[in-house]
C-alpha positions as CSV (number, residue, x, y, z in Angstrom):
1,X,16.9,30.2,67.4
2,X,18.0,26.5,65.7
3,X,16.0,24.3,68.1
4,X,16.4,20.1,68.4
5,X,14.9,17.5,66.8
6,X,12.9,16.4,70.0
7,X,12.1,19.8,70.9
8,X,10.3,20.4,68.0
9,X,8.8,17.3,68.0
10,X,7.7,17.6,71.4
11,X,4.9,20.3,71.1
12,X,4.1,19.6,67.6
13,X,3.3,15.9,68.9
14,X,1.2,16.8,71.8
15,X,-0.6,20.2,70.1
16,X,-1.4,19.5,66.6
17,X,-4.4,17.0,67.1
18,X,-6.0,20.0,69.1
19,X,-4.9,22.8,66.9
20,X,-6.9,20.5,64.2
21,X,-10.1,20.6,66.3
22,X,-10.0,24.4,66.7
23,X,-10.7,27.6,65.2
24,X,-7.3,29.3,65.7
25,X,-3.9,28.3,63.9
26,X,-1.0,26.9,64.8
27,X,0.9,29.8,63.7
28,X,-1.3,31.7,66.1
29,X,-0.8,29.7,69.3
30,X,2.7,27.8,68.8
31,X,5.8,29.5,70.0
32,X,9.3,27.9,69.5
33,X,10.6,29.6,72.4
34,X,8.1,28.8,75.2
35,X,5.8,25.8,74.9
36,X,2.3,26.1,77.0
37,X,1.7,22.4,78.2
38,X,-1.4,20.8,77.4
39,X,-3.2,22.1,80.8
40,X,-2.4,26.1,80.8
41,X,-3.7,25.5,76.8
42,X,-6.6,24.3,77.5
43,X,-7.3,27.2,80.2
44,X,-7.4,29.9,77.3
45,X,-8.3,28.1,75.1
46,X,-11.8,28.5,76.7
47,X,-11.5,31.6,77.4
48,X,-10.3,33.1,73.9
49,X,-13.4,31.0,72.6
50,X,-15.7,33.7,75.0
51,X,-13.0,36.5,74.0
52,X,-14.5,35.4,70.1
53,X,-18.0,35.5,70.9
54,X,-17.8,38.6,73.0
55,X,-15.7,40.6,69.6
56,X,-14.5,42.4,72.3
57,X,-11.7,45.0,71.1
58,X,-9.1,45.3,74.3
59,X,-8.5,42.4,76.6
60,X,-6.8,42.5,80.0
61,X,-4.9,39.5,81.5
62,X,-4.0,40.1,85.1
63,X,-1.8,37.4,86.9
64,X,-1.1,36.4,82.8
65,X,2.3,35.5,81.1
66,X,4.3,34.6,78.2
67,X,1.5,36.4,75.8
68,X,-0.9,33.6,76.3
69,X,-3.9,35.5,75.1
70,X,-2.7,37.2,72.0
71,X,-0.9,33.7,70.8
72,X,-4.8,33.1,69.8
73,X,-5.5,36.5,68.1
74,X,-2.3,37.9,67.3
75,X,-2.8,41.3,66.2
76,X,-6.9,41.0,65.9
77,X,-7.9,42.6,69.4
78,X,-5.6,45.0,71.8
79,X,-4.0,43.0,74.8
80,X,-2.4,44.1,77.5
81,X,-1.0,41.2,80.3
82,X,-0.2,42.2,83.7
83,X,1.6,40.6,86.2
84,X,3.0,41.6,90.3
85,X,6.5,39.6,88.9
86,X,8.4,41.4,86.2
87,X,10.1,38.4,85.3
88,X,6.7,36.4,83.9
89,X,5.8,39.2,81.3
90,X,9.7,38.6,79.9
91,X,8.3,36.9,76.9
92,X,5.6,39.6,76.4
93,X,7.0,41.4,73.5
94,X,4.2,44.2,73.5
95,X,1.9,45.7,76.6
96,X,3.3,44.4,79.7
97,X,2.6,46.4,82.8
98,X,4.0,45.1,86.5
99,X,1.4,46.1,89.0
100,X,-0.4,44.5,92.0
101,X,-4.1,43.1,90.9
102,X,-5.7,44.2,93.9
103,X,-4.4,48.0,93.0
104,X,-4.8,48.3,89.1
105,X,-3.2,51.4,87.5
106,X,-6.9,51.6,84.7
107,X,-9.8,54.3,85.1
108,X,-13.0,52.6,85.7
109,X,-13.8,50.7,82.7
110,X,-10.6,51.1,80.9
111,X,-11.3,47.6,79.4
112,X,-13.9,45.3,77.4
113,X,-12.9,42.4,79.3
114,X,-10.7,41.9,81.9
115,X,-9.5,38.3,82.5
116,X,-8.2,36.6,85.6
117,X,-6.7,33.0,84.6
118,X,-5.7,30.7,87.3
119,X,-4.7,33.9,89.3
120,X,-7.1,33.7,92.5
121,X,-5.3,31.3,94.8
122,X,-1.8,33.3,94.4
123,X,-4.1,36.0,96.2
124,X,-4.3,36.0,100.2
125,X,-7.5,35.0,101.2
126,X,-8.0,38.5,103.2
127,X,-7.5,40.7,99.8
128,X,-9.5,38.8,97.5
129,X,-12.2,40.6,97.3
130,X,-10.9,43.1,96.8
131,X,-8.9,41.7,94.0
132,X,-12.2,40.8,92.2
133,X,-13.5,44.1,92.7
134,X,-11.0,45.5,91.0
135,X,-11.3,43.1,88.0
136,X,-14.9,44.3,87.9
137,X,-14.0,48.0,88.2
138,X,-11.4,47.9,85.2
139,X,-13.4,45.8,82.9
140,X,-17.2,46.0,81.5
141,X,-16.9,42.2,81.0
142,X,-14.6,39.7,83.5
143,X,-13.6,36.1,83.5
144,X,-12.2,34.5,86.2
145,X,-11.3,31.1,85.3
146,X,-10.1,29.0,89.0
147,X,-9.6,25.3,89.6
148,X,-12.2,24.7,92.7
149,X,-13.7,21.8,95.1
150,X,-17.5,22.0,96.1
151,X,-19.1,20.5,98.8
152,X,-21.6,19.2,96.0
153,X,-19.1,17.1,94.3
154,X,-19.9,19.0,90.9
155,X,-16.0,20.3,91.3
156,X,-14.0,17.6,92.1
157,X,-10.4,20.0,92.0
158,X,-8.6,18.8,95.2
159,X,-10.1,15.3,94.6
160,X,-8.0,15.0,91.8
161,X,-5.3,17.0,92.8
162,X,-5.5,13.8,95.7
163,X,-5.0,11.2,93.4
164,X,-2.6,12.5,91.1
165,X,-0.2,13.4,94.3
166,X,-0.1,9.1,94.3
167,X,0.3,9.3,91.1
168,X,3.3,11.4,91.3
169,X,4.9,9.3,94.0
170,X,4.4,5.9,92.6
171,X,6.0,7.7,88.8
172,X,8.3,10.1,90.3
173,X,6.7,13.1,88.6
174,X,6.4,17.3,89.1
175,X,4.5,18.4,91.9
176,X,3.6,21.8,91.0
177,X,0.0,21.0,90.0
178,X,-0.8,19.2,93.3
179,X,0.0,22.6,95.1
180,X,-2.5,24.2,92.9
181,X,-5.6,21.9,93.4
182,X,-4.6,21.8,97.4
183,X,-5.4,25.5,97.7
184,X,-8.7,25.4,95.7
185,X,-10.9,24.2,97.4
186,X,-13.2,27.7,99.2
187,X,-12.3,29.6,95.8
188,X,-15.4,28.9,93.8
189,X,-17.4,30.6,97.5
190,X,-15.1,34.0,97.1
191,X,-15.9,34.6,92.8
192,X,-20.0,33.7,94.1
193,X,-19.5,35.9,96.9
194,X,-17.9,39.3,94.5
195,X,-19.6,37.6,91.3
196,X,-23.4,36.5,93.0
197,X,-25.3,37.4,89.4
198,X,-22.5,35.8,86.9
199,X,-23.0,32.8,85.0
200,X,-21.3,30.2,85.8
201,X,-20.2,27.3,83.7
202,X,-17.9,24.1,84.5
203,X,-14.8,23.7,82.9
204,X,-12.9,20.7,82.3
205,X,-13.7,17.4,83.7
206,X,-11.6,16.2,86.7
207,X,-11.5,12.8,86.0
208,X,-9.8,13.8,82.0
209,X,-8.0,16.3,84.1
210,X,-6.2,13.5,86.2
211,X,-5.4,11.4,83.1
212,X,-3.7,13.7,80.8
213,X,-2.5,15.8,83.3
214,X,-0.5,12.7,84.2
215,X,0.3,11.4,80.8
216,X,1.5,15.2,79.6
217,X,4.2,14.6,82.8
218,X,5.5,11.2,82.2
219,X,8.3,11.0,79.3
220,X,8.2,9.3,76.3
221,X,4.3,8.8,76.8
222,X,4.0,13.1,77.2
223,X,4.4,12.8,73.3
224,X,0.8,11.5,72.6
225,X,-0.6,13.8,74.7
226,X,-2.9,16.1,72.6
227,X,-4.2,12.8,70.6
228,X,-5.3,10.7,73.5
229,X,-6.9,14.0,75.4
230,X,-8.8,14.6,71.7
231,X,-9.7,11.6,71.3
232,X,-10.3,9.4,74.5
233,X,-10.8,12.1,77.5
234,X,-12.1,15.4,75.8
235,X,-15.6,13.7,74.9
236,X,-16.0,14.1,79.1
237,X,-15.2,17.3,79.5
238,X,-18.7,19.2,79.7
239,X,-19.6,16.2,82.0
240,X,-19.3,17.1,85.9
241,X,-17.2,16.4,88.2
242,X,-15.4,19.5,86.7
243,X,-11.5,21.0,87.6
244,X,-12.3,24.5,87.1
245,X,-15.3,26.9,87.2
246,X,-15.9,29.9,84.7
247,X,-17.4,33.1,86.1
248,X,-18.2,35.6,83.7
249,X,-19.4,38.6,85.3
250,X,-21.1,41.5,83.1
């Protein structure tokens, strides 16, 4: 497909500086025909850094889409994404299965790793536990990546969910985001509550979060994106407050 100037621009612009601080290509991750913004890259990206560490051989990505996962690894591990909406696994061009998460279609341990990205709070509070057991059942290893709030203040999700909503109305910009961090706040006490002997790790820091997140949504500025997260806001990103926790549950 013959694509724009700007539109190639566009990702290039925003990507490249982090491509250059990783371990994985850009041939790897980029895709002309569905561009991950800055935030979902940043999700797994953390997550195909455990993937790398575990050299696990077959990866499953419930509640995934548009092949997130194997942009990293390409043809190097087995992944298979699954989603409860046929029409976010039409990019998948390999292993897609539509099924509900809380009733997976594996035998017990049918995976190395089963991951859950950004997935919990599309759950009902009622059946997520039993979404989470089923993530354990499938997999010998899970991670459950979530944007959370805790009464501690080490995540800070719907705090900065908060601010960017007057953000948004003073620039005008999407709202989809604030809708996320307003429904995050118990999740962190559901993954302890399925999860009580994982380790658990912060992710992301909210107050970086808040910046690029609004930079990567206001035009013109959207294009300097990946060099001001590398080089102004990802040096705070292991510092709490953070956006999202990381369960990984053995």
């Amino acid at each position: 497909m013959r694509l724009g100037l700007p539109r190639l621009l566009s990702p290039l612009l925003r990507f490249i500086p982090l491509y250059l601080s990783n371990d994985y290509s850009v041939s790897q991750i980029f895709d002309a025909d569905v561009m991950i913004n800055i935030d979902w890259w940043l999700r797994y990206n953390v997550v195909a850094n455990q993937l790398k560490r575990m050299q696990c051989q077959s990866v499953l990505d419930v509640g995934g889409e548009h092949n997130y996962i194997s942009r990293f690894f390409g043809s190097e591990i087995f992944v298979a994404t699954l989603n409860i909406h046929k029409e976010y696994l039409s990019d998948c061009r390999s292993n897609r299965i539509v099924a509900d998460g809380c009733n997976l279609p594996f035998a017990t341990n049918s995976f190395d790793v089963v991951v859950s990205v950004a997935t919990l709070l599309q759950i009902p509070k009622d059946k997520m536990q039993n979404f989470l057991r089923e993530l354990k059942r499938v997999g010998r290893t899970v991670i459950v990546l979530e944007a959370t709030e805790s009464p501690d203040g080490t995540f800070k999700a719907q705090t900065a969910g908060r601010k960017f909503s007057y953000r948004r109305r003073i620039l005008g910009l999407d709202h989809s985001t604030l809708k996320h961090a307003q429904k995050s706040f118990f999740l962190i006490n559901e993954i302890r509550k399925a999860y009580p002997n994982a380790e658990y790790m912060g992710h992301k820091n909210s107050d970086s979060w808040l910046q690029y997140t609004t930079v990567s949504r206001t035009p013109i500025l959207n294009l300097l994106t990946g060099l001001l997260y590398l080089h102004l806001w990802s040096k705070k990103d292991k510092q709490p407050p953070f956006y999202e926790v990381m369960a990984i549950e053995k």
